[in-house]
N, C-alpha and C positions, 0 to 999 in steps of 0.2 A: 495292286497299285504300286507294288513297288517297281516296276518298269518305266514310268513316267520321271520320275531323277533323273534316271540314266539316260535317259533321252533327249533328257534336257539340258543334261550336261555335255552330250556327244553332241548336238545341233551346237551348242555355244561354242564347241570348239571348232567347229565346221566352220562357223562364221567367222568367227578370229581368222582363223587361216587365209578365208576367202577375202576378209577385208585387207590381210596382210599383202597379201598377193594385188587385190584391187590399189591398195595403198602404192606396191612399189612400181608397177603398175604408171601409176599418175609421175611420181618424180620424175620416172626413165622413158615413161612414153616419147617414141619417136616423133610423133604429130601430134596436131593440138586435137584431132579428131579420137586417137586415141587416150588424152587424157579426158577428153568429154566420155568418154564410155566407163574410162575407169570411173570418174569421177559421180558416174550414175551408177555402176553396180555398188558404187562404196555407200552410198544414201541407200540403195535397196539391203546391203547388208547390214546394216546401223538397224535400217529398219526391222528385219526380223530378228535384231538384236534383240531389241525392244522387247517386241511382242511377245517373243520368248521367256521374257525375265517377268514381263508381265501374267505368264502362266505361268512361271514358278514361284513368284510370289502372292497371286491371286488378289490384283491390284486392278480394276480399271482405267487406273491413273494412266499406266505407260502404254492404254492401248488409245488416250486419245494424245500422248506425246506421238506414239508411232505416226499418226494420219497426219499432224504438224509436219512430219517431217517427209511425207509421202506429199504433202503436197508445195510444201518448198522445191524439196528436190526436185519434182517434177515442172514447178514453173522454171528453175536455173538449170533444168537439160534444155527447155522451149528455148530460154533467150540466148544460152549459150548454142546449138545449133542455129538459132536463126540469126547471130552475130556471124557462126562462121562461112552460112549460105552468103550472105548479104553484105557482113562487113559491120551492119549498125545493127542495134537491138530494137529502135525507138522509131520510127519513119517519119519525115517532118513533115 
């Protein structure tokens, strides 16, 4: 079992990186189509932040932050794509 640390600490760095990247990403994106994508891998990488930390601390807790946050994310990618198809998020 001593492999599991390491793994875990290689994945957390993986995700840094990834988020760093997703981060600069968002600031520099040329279109708003690309900070919508950044800004969706950046919630999927938060998210297996989580997850991660929640196996290495052996918490349930952060695996029911991680789904909060999979399923926020996932309605502010809906509205944010359907703002940019359409223009409004809301239809009167």
């Amino acid at each position: 079992m001593t492999l599991l640390p390491w793994a875990i600490f290689f994945a957390l760095i993986a995700f840094a990186l990834a988020m760093i990247c997703a981060a600069i990403r968002l600031l520099r994106g040329p279109s708003a189509e690309d900070r919508v994508l950044a800004l969706d891998t950046l919630y999927v990488n938060c998210m297996m932040t989580v997850l991660t930390l929640g196996i290495q601390l052996g918490s349930r807790f952060y695996f029911d932050i991680a789904v909060l946050i999979a399923l926020f994310g996932f309605v502010g990618s809906a509205a944010m794509a359907k703002f940019l198809l359409r223009g409004e998020v809301i239809e009167p």
